[in-house]
C-alpha positions as CSV (number, residue, x, y, z in Angstrom):
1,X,91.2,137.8,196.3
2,X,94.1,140.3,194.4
3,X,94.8,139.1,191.3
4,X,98.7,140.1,189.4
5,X,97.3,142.1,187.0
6,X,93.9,142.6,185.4
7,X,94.4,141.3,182.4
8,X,94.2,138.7,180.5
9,X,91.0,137.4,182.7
10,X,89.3,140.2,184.3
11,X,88.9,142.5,182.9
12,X,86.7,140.6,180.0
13,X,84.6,139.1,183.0
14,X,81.0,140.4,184.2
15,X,79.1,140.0,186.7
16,X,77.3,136.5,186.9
17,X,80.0,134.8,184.5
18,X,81.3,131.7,185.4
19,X,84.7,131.0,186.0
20,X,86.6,127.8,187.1
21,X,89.2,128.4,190.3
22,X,92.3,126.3,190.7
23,X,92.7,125.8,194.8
24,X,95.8,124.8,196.1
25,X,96.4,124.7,199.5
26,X,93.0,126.3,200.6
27,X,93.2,129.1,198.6
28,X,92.0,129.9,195.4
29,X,95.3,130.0,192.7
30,X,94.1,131.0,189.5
31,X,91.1,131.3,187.8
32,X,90.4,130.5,184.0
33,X,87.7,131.3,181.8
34,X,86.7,131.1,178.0
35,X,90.1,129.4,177.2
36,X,92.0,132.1,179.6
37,X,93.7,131.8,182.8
38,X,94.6,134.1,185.3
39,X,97.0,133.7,188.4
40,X,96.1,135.5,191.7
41,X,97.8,136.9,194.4
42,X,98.1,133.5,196.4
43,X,100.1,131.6,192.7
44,X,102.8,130.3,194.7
45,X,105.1,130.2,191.3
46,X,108.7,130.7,192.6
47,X,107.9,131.5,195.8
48,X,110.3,128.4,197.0
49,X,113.5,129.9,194.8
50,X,114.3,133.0,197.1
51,X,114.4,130.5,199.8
52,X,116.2,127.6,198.5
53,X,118.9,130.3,197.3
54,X,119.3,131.5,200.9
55,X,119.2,128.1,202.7
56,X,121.8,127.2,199.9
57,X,124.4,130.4,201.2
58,X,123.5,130.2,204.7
59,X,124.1,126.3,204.1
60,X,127.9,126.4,202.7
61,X,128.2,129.6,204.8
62,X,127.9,127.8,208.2
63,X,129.9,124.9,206.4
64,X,132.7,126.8,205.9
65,X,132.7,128.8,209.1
66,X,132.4,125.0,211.1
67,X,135.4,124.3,208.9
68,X,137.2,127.4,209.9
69,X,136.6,127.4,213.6
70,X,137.8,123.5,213.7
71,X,141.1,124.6,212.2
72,X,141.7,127.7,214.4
73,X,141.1,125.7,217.6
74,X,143.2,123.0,216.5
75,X,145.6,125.1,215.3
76,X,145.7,126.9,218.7
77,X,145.7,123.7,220.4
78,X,148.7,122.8,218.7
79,X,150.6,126.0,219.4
80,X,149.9,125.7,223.3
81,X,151.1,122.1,223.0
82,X,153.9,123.1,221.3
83,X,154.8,126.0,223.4
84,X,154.5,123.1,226.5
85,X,157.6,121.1,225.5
């Protein structure tokens, strides 16, 4: 298990001391201890920001690009047509 950092938790704990673990998604989260917690390596705290923010600009980016490819080809469509008459 890695842990963030060593303190507040471990480095006050011993050999044999008992500890409570917080398990989310099958693996251990945190552990607390005499009124302290401590987050491990597997803390999924903002782990889902980095990828909301890029689904969010690959979102409007594709939007926009959709949008910009419709108008050229109907804008090109419309120039052949009118080159046609």
């Amino acid at each position: 298990m890695s842990f963030f950092a060593d303190d507040p938790l471990l480095k006050r704990l011993h050999a044999g001391d008992r500890v409570t673990g917080t398990v989310w998604g099958g693996e251990v989260v945190a552990i607390a201890a005499d009124g302290s917690r401590q987050r491990t390596g597997a803390d999924p705290v903002n782990e889902p920001f980095g990828f909301v923010l890029l689904g969010s600009f690959l979102g409007v980016g594709g939007i926009t690009g959709l949008g910009i490819g419709v108008y050229r080809l109907s804008a090109s469509r419309r120039a052949r047509r009118a080159g046609q008459r």
